[in-house]
C-alpha positions in Angstrom: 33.8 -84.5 49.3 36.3 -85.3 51.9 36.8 -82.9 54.8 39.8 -82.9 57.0 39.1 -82.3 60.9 42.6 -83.3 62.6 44.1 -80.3 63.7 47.3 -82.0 63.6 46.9 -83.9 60.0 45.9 -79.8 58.4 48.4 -78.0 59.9 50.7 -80.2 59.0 49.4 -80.5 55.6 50.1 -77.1 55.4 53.4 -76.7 56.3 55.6 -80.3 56.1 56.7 -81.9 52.7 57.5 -85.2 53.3 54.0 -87.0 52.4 51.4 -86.1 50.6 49.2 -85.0 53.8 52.1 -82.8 54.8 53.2 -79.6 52.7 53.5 -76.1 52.4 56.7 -74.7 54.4 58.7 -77.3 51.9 58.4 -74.8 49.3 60.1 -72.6 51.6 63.1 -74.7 52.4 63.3 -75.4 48.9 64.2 -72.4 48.2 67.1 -71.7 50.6 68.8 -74.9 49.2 68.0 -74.3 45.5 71.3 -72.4 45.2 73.6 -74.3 47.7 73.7 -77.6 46.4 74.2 -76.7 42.6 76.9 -73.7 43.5 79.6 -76.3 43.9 79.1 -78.1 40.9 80.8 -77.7 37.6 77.8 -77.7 35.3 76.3 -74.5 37.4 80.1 -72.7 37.8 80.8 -73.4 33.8 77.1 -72.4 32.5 76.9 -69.4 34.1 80.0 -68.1 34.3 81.4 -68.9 37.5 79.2 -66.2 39.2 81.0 -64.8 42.1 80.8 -61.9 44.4 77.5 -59.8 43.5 76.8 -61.6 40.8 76.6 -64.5 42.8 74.7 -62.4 45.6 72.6 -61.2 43.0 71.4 -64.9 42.2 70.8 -65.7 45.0 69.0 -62.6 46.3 66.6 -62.7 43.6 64.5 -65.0 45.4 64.1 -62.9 48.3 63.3 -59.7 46.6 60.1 -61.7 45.0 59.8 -63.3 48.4 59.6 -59.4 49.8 56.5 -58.8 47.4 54.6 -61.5 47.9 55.0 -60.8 52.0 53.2 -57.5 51.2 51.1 -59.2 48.7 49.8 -61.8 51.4 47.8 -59.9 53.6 45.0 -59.1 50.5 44.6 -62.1 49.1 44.0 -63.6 52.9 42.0 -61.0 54.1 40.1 -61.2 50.7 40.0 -64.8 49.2 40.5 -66.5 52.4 43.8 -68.0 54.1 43.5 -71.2 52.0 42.8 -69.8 48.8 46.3 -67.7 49.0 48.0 -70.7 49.7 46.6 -71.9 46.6 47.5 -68.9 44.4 50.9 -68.8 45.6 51.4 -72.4 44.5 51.0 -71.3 40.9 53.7 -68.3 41.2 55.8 -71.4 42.6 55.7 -73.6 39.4 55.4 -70.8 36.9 59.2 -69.6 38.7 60.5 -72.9 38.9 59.4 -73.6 35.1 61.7 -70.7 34.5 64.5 -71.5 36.5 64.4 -75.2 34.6 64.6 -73.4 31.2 67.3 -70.2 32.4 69.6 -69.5 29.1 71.4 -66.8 31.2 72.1 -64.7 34.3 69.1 -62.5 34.1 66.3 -65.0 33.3 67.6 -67.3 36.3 67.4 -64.4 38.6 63.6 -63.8 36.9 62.3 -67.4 37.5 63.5 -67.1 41.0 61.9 -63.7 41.7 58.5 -65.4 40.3 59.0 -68.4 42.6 59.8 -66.0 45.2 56.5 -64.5 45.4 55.1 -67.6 46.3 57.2 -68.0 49.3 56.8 -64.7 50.8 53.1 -65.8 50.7 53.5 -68.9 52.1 56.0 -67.8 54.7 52.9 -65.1 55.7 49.6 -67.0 55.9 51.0 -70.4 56.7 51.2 -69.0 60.3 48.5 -67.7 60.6 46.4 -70.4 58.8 48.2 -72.8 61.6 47.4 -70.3 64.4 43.9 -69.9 63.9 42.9 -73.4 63.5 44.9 -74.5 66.4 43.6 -74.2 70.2 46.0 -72.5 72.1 47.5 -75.3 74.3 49.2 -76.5 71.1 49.4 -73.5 69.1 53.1 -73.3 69.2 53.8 -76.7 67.9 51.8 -76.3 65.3 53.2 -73.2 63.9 56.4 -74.8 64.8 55.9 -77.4 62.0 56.3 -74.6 59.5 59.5 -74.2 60.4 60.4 -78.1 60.9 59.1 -78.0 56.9 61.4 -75.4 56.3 64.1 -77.9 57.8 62.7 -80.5 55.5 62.4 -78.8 52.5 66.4 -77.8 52.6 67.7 -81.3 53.7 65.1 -82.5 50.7 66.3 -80.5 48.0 69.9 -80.4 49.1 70.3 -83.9 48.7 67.9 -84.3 45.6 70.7 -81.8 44.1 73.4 -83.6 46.0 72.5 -87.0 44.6 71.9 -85.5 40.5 75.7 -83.6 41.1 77.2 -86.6 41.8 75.6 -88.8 39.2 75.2 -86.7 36.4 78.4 -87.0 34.1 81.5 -87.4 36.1 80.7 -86.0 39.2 80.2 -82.6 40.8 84.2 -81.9 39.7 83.7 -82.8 35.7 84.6 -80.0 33.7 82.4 -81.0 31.4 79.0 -81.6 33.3 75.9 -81.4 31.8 73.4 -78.9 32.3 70.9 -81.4 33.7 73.2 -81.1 37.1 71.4 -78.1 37.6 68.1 -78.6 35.7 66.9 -81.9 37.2 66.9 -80.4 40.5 64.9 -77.1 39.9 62.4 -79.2 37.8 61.5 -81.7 40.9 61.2 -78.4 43.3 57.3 -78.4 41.5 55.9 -81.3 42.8 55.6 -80.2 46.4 53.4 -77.5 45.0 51.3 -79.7 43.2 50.6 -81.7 45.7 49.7 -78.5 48.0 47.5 -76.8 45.3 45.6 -80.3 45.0 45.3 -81.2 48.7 44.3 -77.8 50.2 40.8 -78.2 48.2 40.0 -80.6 51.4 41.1 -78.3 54.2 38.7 -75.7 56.2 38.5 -72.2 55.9 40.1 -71.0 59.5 37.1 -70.2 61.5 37.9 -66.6 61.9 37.8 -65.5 58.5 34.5 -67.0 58.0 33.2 -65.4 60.8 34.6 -62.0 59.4 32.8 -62.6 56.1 29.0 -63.2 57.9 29.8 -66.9 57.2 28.5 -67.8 61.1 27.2 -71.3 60.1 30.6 -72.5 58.4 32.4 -71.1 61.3 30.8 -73.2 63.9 30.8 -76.3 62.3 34.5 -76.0 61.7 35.0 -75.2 64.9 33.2 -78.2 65.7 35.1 -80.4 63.2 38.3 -79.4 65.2 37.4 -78.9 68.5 34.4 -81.0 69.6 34.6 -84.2 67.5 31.8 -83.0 64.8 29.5 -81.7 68.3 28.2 -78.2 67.6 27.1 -78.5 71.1 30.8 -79.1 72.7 31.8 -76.4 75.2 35.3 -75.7 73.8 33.6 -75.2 70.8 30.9 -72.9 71.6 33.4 -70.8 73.8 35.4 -70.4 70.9 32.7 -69.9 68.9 31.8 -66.8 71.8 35.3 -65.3 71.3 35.2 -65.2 68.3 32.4 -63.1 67.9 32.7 -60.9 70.8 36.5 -60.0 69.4 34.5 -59.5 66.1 32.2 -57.2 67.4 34.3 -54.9 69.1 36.7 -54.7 65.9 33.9 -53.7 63.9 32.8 -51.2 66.4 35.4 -49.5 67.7 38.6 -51.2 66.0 40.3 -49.7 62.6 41.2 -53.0 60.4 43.6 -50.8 57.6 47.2 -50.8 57.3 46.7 -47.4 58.9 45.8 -49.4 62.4 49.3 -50.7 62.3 51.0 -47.4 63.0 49.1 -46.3 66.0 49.5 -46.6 69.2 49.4 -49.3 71.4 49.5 -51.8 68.4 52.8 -49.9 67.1 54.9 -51.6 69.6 53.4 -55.0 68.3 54.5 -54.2 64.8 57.7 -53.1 65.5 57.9 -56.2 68.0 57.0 -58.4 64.9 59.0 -56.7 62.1 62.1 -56.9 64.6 61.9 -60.6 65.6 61.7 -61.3 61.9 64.8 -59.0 60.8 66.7 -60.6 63.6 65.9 -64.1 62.1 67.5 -63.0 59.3 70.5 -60.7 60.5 71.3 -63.8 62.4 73.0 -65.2 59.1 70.9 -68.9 59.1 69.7 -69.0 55.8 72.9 -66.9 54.5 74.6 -70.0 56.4 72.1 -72.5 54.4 73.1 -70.6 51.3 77.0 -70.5 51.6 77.4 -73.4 53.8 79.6 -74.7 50.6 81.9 -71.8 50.7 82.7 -72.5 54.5 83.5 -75.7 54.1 85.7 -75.4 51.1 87.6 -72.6 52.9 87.7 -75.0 55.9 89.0 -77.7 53.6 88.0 -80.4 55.4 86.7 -83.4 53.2 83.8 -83.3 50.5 82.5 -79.4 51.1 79.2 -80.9 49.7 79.2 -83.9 52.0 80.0 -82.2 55.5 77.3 -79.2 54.3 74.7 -82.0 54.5 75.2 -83.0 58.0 74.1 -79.6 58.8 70.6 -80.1 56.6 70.4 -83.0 59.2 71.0 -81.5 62.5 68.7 -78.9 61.4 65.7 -81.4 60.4 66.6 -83.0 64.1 67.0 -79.7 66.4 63.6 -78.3 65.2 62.0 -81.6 66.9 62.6 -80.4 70.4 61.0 -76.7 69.9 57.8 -79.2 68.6 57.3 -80.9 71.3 58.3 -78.5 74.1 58.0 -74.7 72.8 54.5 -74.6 74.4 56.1 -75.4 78.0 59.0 -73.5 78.0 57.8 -70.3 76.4 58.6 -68.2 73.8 60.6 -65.7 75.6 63.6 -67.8 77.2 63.6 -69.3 72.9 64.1 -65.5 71.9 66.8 -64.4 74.6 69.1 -67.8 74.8 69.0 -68.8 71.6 70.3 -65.5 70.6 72.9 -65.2 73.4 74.2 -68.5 72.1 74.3 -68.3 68.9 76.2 -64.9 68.9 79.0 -66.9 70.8 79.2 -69.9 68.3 79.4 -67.0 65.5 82.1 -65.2 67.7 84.1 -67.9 68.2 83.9 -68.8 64.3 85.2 -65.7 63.1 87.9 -65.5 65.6 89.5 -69.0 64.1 88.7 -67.5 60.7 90.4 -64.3 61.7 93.5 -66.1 63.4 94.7 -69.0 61.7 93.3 -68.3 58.0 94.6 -66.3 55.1 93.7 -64.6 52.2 92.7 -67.1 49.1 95.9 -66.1 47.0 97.4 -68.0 44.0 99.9 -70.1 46.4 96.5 -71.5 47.8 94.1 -71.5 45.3 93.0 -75.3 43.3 90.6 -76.1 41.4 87.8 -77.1 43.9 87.8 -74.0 45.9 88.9 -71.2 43.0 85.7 -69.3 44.1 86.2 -68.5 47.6 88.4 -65.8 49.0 89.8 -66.7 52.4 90.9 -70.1 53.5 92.2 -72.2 56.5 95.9 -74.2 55.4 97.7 -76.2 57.5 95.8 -76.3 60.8 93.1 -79.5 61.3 92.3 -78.3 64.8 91.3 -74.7 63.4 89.1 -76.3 60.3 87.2 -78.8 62.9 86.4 -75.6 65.1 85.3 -74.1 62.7 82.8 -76.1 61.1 81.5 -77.4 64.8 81.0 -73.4 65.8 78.7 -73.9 62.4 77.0 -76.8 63.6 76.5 -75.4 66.9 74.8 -72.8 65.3 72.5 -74.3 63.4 71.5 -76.7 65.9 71.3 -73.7 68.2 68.5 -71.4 65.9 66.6 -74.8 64.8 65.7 -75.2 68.7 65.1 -71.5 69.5 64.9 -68.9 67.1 63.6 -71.0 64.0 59.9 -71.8 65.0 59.8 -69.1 67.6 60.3 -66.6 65.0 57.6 -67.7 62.8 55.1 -68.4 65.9 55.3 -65.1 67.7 54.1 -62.6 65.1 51.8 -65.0 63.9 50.1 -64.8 67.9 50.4 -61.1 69.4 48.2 -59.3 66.3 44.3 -59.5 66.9 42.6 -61.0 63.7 41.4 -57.8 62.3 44.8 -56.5 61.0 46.4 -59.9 62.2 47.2 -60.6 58.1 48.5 -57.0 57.8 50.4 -57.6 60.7 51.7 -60.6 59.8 52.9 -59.8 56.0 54.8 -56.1 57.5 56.6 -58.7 59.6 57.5 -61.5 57.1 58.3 -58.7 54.5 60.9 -57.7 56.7 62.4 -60.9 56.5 62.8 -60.8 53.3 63.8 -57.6 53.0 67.0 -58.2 54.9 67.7 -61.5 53.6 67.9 -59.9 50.1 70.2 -57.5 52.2 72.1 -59.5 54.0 73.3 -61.9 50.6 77.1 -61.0 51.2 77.6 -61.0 54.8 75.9 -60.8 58.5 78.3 -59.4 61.4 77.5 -61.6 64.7 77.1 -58.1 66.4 74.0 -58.4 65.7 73.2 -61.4 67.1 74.1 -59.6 70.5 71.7 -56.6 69.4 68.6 -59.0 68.9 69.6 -60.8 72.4 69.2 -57.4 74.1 66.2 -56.4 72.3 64.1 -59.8 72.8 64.8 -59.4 76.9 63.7 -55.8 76.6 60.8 -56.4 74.4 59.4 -60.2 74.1 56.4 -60.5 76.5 55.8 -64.1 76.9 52.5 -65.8 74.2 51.7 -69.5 75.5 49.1 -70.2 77.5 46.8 -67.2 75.6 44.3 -66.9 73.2 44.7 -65.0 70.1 41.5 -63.1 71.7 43.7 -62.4 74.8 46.7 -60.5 73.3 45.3 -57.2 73.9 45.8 -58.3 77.9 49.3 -59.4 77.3 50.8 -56.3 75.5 48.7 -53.5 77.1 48.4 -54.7 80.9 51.6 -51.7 81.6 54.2 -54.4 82.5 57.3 -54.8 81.4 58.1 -57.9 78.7 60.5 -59.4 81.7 58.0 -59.2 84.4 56.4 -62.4 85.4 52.4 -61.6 86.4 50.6 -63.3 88.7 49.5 -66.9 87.7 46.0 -66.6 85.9 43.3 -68.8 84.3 42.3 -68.4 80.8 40.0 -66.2 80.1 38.7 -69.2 77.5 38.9 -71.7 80.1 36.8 -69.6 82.4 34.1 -69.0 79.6 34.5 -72.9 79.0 33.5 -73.9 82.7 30.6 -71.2 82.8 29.4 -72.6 79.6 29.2 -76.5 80.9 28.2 -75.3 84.2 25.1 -73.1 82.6 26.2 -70.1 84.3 26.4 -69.0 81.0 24.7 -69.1 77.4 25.9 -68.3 74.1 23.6 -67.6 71.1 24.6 -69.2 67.4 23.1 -69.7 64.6 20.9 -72.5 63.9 22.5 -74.7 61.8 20.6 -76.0 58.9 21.3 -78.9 56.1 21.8 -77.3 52.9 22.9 -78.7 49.6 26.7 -79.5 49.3 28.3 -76.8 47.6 31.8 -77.0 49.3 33.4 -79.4 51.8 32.2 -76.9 54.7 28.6 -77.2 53.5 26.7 -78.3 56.8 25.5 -81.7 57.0 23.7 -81.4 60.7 20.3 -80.1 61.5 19.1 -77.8 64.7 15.8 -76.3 65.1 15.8 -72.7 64.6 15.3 -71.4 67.9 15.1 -74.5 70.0 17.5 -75.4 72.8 20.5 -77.9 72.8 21.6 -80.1 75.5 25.2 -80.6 75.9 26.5 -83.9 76.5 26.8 -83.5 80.2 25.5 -81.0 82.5 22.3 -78.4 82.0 21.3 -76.4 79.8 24.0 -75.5 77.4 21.8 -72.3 76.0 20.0 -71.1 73.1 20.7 -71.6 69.9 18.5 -68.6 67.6 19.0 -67.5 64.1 20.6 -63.9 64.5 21.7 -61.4 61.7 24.4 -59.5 61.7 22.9 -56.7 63.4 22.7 -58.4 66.4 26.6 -58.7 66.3 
């Protein structure tokens, strides 16, 4: 069977949706613009009612409060089944829910497909990360994990126009009275085929190194180390450095480290959780995906053109602003994404709702049409006030897609070691969701200003480390704004000692066994003998050890 070894072709598999080696995060983005691009149509407006207010809130926090679940729901099936096979699971939840969004009759079973489908995401939004993070080496780690959130990015501009395209061509247009349902069903039908494609395509992607290394699975572990990090050589330094981190992390977890839920609440790793949880509330208390959700509504109260038509250019600049935290997150850091983007952003919001405030009014019957019936306050009369406003909106969404959007997802994923790093990493995701299904009416920019304090307080600086080495970063006794003095890898170090012979690492012998899986080994070592890396001496012994020995 096939086996992928590109770092860059898996964890893109894993989290982009735009061919069929890249998705995961679509599902994700799917999601946040299920709602939007149907809740200005007439066929969605007349079926159900013209749901408004917390009805409308209701709708659309149903997917988040399944979403919250399946956060929490994450961490077992990773820890247990593996990173990949949760992915898998969570891509049935994902067609079962949008099976029952296609066939909704009513309020309640609508909000009960999207629940369903929101279990899935929470999932997804949880182990994707840390799928990316431990099979990428640490000089790209970030833009990796970044690429869950450029799927994200996808996955809305995707769907949105998918449900753009079916509003305007179904019937007379998104503004026909007398649409047909199929405005709405078409585009929460397609939404499967992402996962599909996911559920299919995963069956030729590794199990990350560190969970086979947790389960006793030493052989596996190695040769995908060596798939991804030494061209297919289990004799590679990188790889057997790795390989040495990896099991000296292991060994003191299962020594002296607690690996329950309990471990997250004591001290040091409590800051770390709190750290994590925070970063992810912010994301949300923010107001992006409230802004991906009611985008429509701003527009129409803007009144400026086609509301559905200037939304979309914001699905855009979104796709296009993630790009430069890919290619440049692992230069600048993490910590200067977390502190400006948040300083910035709470000015585009600020300057928003003082337009808003100033030059709009109340929705009353004088000013209330057809097309924007649904929304409650509304700028007349003043072009200058409507463009501000929907820049300030642009602003902001170019704004978190450079910063906040793949630094958010990154950061947790990084700072937890790997024996509660699943735990870690669904307490922190489930607080996304948790305030997104808050936060489905409205998100004061105050707390934009909040999360800018707290991330300059708080936010020690990730790139450049190992996941190994995140112990050094948050319990070294300096403060998150301190800058320390410039430092080698400890990796790198272990690298140069390995290739130099100044030191040996001891693996297991790896043996040709029959193919039972696409990680079943397919080289041969002798048992005890001695490998000779591919330049320099002795690279050191390689000797079938137990787990005692570990």
């Amino acid at each position: 069977m096939y086996r992928a070894r590109n770092v860059y072709l898996i964890c893109s598999f894993a989290a982009i949706g735009k061919s069929p080696d890249r998705l995961g995060g679509v599902l994700f983005g799917f999601d946040i613009s299920s709602m939007s691009g149907v809740l200005g149509t007439q066929a969605y407006k007349q079926y159900f009612g013209h749901p408004v207010s917390y009805t409308q809130g209701a709708i659309t926090a149903s997917m988040p409060a399944g979403s919250f679940f399946g956060s929490l729901l994450s961490s077992v099936l990773a820890d247990r089944l593996s990173r990949k096979v949760a992915l898998q699971i969570s891509c049935v939840f994902w067609i079962v829910g949008s099976v029952i969004q296609c066939a909704a009759q009513n309020i309640p079973m609508l909000c009960a497909g999207r629940a369903v489908a929101g279990v899935c995401v929470g999932i997804v939004s949880s182990v994707v990360p840390i799928y990316q993070s431990e099979i990428a080496p640490k000089e790209i780690r970030g833009r990796v994990v970044s690429l869950q959130q450029w799927a994200i990015t996808w996955g809305i501009l995707i769907q949105y126009f998918i449900q753009y395209g079916v509003a305007e061509s179904i019937g007379g247009g998104a503004h026909d009275q007398k649409q047909p349902n199929a405005a709405f069903r078409i585009p929460w039908g397609v939404q499967m085929v992402p996962a599909w494609v996911l559920l299919a395509g995963l069956f030729f992607c590794p199990y990350t190194p560190g969970w086979l290394a947790s389960k006793d699975r030493w052989n596996e572990a190695l040769l995908v180390l060596a798939d991804l990090h030494g061209s297919g050589d289990i004799r590679h330094a990188r790889v057997l450095a790795q390989y040495r981190e990896i099991e000296d992390a292991l060994r003191f977890e299962r020594e002296c480290a607690d690996g329950s839920f309990a471990a997250l609440v004591r001290r040091p790793m409590l800051k770390r959780v709190v750290l994590g949880m925070s970063i992810q509330a912010w994301s949300q208390l923010c107001g992006m995906n409230i802004m991906m959700y009611y985008i429509v509504y701003v527009m129409e109260g803007a009144q400026i053109g086609s509301p559905l038509l200037t939304a979309s250019i914001q699905y855009i600049i979104n796709v296009v602003f993630t790009l430069p935290a890919i290619l440049f997150l692992d230069k600048w850091g993490r910590r200067p994404s977390l502190v400006i983007g948040s300083f910035l952003m709470m000015t585009w919001l600020f300057i928003s709702g003082a337009l808003q405030q100033y030059y709009g009014q109340p929705n009353t019957e004088e000013t209330r049409t057809a097309d924007n019936k649904d929304i409650t306050w509304v700028v007349v009369g003043n072009r200058a006030a409507s463009y501000g406003i929907v820049v300030c909106s642009y602003l902001f969404v170019a704004t978190f897609a450079t910063t906040w959007g793949p630094t958010s997802w990154t950061y947790p994923a990084e700072i937890f070691p790997s024996r509660i790093r699943a735990k870690g990493v669904s307490v922190s995701t489930a607080t996304n969701w948790l305030f997104n299904m808050a936060l489905a009416f409205a998100v004061p920019p105050l707390f934009i200003a909040a999360a800018f304090v707290h991330m300059y307080l708080a936010a020690h600086e990730t790139k450049g480390y190992t996941l190994e080495e995140m112990d050094d970063v948050f319990d070294k006794g300096t403060r998150a704004w301190q800058k320390g003095a410039p430092r080698k890898s400890r990796l790198e170090q272990l690298e140069t000692q390995i290739a130099t012979g100044a030191a040996k690492v001891r693996a297991p012998a790896v043996r040709e066994v029959p193919s039972t899986s696409a990680e079943a080994s397919i080289w041969e070592a002798q048992a005890g003998g001695v490998l000779t890396p591919r330049r320099g001496p002795v690279l050191g012994e390689f000797a079938q050890t137990g787990t005692a020995d570990r």
